[in-house]
N, CA, C and O of each residue as an XYZ file, in Angstrom:
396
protein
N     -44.024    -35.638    -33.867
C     -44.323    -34.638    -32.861
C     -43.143    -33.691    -32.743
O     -41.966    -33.983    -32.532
N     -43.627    -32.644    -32.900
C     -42.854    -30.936    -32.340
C     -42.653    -30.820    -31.217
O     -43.779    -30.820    -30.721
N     -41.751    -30.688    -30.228
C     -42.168    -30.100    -29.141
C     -40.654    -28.971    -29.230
O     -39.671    -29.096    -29.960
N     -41.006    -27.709    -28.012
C     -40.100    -26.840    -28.099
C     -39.770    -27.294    -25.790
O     -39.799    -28.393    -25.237
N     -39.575    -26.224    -25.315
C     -39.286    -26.575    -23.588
C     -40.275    -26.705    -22.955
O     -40.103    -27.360    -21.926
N     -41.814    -26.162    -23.223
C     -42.800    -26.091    -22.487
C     -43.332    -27.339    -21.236
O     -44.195    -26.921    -20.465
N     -43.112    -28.021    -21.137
C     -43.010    -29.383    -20.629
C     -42.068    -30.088    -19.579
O     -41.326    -30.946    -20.056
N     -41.980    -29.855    -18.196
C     -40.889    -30.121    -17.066
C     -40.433    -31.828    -17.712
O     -39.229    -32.076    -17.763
N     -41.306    -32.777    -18.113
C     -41.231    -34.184    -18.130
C     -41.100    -34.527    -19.537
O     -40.733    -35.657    -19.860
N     -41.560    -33.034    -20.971
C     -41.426    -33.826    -21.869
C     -40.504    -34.747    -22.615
O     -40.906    -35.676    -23.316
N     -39.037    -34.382    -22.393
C     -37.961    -35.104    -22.754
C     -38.249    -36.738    -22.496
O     -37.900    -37.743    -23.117
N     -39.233    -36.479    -21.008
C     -38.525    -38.606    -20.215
C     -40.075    -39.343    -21.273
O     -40.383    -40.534    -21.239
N     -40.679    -38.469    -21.957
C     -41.830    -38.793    -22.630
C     -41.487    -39.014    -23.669
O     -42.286    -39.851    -24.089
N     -40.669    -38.771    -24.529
C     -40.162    -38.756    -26.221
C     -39.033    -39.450    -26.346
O     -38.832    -40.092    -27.377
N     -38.100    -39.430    -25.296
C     -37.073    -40.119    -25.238
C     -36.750    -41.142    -26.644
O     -35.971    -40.992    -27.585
N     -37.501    -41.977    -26.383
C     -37.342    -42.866    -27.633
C     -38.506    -42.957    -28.489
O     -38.631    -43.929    -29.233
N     -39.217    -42.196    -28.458
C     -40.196    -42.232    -29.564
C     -39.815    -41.748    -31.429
O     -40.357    -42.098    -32.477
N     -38.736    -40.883    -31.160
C     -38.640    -40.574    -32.596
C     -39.124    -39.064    -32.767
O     -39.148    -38.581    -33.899
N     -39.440    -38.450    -31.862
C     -39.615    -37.211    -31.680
C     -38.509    -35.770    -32.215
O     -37.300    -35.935    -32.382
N     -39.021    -34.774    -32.368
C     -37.545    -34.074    -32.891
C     -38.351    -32.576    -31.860
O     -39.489    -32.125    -31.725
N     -36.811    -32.211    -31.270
C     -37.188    -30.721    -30.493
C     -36.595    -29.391    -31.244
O     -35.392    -29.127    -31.249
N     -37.447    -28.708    -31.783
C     -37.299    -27.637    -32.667
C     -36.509    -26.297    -31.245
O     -36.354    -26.403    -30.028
N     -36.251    -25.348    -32.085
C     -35.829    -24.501    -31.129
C     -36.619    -23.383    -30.517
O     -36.310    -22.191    -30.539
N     -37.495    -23.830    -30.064
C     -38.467    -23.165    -29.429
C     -38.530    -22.925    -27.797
O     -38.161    -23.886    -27.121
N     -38.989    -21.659    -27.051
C     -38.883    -22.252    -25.570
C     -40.176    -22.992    -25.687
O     -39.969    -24.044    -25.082
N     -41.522    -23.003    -26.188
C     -42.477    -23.172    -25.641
C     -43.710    -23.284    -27.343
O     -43.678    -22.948    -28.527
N     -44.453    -23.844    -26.554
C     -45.611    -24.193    -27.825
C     -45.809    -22.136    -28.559
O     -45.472    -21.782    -29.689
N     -46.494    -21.109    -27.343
C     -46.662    -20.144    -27.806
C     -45.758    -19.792    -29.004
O     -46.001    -19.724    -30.208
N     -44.613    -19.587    -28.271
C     -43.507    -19.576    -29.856
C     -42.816    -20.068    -30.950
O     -42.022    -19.507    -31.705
N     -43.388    -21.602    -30.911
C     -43.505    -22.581    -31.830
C     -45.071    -21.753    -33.121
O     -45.095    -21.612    -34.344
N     -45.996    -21.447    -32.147
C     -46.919    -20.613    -33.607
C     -46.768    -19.206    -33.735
O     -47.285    -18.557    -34.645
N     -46.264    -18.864    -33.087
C     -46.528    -16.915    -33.312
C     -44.782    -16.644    -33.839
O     -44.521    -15.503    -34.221
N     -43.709    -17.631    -33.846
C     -42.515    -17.186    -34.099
C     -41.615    -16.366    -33.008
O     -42.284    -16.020    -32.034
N     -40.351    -16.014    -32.968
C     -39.356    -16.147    -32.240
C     -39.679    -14.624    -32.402
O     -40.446    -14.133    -31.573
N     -39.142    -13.794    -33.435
C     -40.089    -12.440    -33.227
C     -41.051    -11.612    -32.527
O     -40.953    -10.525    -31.958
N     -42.119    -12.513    -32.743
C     -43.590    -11.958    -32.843
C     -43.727    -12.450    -31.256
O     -44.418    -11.797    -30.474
N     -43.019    -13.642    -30.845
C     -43.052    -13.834    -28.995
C     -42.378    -13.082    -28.021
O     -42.610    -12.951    -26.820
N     -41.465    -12.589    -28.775
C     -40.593    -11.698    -28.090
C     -41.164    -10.147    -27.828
O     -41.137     -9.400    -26.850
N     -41.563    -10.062    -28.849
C     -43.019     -8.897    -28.736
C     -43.842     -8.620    -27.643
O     -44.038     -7.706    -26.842
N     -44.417    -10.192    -28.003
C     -45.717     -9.848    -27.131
C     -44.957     -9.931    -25.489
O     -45.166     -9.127    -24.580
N     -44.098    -11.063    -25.440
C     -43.320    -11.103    -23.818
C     -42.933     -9.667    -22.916
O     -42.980     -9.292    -21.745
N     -42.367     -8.927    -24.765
C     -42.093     -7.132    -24.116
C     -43.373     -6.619    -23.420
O     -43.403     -6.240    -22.249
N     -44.370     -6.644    -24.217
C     -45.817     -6.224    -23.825
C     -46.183     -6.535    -22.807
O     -47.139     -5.925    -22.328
N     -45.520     -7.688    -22.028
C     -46.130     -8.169    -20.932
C     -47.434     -8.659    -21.171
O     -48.410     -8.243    -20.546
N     -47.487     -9.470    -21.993
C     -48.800     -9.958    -22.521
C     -48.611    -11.557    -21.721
O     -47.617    -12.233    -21.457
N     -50.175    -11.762    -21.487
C     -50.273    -13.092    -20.798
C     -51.146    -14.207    -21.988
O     -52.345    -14.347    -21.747
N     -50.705    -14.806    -22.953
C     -51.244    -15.724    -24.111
C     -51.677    -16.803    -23.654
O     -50.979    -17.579    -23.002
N     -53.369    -17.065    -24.054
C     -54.271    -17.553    -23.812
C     -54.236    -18.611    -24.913
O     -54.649    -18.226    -26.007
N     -53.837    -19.814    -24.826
C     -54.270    -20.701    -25.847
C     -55.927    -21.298    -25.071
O     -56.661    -20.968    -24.140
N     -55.873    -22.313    -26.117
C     -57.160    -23.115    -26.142
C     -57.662    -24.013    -24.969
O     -58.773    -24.241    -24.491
N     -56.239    -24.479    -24.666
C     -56.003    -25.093    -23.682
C     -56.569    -24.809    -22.616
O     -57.593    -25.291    -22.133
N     -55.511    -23.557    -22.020
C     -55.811    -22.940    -21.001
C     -57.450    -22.298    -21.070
O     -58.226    -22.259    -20.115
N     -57.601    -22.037    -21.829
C     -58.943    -21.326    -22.145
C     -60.166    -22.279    -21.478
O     -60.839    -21.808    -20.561
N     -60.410    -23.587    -21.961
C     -61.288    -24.044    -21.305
C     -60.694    -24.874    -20.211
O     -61.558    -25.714    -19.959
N     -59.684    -25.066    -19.449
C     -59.553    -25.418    -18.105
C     -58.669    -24.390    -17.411
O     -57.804    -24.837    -16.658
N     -58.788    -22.864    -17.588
C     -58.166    -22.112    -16.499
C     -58.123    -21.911    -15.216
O     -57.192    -21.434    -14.568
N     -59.527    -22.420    -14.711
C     -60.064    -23.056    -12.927
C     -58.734    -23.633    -12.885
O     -57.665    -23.137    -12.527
N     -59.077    -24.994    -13.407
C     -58.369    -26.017    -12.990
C     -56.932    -26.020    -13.062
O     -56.159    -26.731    -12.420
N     -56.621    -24.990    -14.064
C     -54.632    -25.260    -13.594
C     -54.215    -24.269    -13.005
O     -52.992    -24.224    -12.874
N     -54.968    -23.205    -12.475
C     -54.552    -22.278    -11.783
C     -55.087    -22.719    -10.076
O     -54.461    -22.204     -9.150
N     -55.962    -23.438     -9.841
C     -56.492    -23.686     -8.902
C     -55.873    -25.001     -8.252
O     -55.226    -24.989     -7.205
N     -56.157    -26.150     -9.016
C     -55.513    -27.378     -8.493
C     -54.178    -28.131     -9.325
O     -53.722    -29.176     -8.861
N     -53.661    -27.598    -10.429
C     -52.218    -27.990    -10.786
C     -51.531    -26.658    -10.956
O     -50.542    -26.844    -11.664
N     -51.635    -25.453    -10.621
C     -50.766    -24.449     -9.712
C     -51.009    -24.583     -8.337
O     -49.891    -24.441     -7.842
N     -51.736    -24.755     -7.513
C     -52.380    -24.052     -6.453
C     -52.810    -22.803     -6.214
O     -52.644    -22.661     -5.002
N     -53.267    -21.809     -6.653
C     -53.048    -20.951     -6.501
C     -54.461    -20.666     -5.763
O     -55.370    -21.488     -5.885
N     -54.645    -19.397     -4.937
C     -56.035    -19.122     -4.562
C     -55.952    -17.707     -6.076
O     -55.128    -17.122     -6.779
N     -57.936    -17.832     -5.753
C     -58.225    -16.402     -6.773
C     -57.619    -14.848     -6.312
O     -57.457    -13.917     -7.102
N     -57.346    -14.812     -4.936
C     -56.894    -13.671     -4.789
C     -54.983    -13.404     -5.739
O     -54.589    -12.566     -6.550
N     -54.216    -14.758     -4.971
C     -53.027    -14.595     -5.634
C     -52.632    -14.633     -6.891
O     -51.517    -14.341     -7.324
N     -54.083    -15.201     -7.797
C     -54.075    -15.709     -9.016
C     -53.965    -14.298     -9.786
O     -53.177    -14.060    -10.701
N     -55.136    -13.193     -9.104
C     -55.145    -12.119     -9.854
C     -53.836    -10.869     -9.429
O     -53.517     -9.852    -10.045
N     -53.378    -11.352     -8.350
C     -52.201    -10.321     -7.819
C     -51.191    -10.480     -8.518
O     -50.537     -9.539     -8.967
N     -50.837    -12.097     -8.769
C     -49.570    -12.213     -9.778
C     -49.812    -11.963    -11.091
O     -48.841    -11.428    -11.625
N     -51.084    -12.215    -12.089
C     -50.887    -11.774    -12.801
C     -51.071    -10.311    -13.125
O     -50.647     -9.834    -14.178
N     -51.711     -9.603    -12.209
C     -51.592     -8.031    -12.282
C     -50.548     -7.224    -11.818
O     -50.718     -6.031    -11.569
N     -49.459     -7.811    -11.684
C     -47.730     -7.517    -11.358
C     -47.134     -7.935    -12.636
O     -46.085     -7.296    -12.711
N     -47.227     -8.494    -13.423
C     -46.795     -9.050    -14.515
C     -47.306     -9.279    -15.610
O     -46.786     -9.572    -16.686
N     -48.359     -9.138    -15.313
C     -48.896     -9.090    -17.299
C     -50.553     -7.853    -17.557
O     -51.601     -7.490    -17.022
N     -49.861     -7.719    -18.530
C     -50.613     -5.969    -19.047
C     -51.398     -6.525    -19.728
O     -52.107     -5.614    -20.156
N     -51.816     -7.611    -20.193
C     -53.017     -7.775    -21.232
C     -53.303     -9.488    -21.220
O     -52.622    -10.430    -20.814
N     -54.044     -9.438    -21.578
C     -54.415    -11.473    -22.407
C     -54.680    -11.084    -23.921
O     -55.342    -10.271    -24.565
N     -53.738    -12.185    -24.137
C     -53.682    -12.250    -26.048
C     -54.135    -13.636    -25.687
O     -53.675    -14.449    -24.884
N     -55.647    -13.701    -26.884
C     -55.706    -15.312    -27.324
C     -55.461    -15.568    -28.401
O     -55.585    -14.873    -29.410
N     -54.999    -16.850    -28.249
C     -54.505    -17.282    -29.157
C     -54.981    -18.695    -30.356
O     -54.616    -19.868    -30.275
N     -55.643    -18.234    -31.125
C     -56.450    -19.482    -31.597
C     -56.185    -20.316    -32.769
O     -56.225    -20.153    -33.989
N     -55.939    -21.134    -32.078
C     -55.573    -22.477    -32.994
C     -56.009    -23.103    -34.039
O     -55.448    -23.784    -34.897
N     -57.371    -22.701    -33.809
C     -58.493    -23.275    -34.762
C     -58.364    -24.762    -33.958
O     -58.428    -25.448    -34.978
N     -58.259    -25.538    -33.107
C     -58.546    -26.753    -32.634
C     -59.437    -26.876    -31.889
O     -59.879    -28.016    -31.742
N     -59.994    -25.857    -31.197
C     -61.355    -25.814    -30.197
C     -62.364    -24.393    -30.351
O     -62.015    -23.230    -30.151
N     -63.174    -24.693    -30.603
C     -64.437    -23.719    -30.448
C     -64.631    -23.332    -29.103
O     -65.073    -24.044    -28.201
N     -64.212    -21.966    -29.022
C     -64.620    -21.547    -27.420
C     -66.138    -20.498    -27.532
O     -66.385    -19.642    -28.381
N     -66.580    -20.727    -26.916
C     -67.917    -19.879    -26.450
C     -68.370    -18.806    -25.656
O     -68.651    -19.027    -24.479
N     -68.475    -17.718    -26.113
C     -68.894    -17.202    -24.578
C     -67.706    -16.106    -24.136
O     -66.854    -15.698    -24.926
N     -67.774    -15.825    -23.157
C     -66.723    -15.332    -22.356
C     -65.650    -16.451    -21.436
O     -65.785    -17.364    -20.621
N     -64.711    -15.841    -22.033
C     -63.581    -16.787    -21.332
C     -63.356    -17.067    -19.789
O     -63.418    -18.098    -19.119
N     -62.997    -15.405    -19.410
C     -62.928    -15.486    -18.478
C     -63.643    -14.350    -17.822
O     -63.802    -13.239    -18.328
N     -64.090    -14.765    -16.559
C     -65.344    -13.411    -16.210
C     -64.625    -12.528    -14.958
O     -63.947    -13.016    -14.054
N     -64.900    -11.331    -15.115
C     -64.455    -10.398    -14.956
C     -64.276    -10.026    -13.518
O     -63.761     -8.949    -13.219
């Protein structure tokens, strides 16, 4: 296993597993590169993995807290676009997120 900082707990998780931490802050720039993240971060781009993609309710709602009003205020102070980002690990369907 890869991991880069993305993770408050991942260190007390790998600890002794045999794990190695590449120099990454975060999974996003573990695939798009140190470059190409720095880019999109200028852009103020908000990157949509897979993840987030099919449980965005849920971590913006009950593991952020956030309500829908503050959800859309902070990110419309701070990010100019959604880049997704696809992994090829999940088939998403549909519209992501509705408007």
């Amino acid at each position: 296993m890869l991991y880069g900082d993305g993770s408050a707990h991942l260190l007390d998780i790998v600890r002794d597993s045999g794990c190695s931490r590449i120099g990454a802050v975060n999974c996003v720039q573990m695939l798009t590169g140190r470059k190409h993240y720095r880019e999109l971060m200028l852009a103020e781009s908000f990157v949509l993995l897979p993840e987030w993609a099919l449980r965005w309710k849920e971590i913006l709602q009950t593991e952020l807290g956030l309500t829908s009003k503050i959800a859309k205020e902070l990110m419309g102070e701070h990010q100019k676009e959604i880049v997704y980002l696809d992994t090829g690990l999940h088939r998403i369907h549909g519209a992501i997120i509705p408007c």
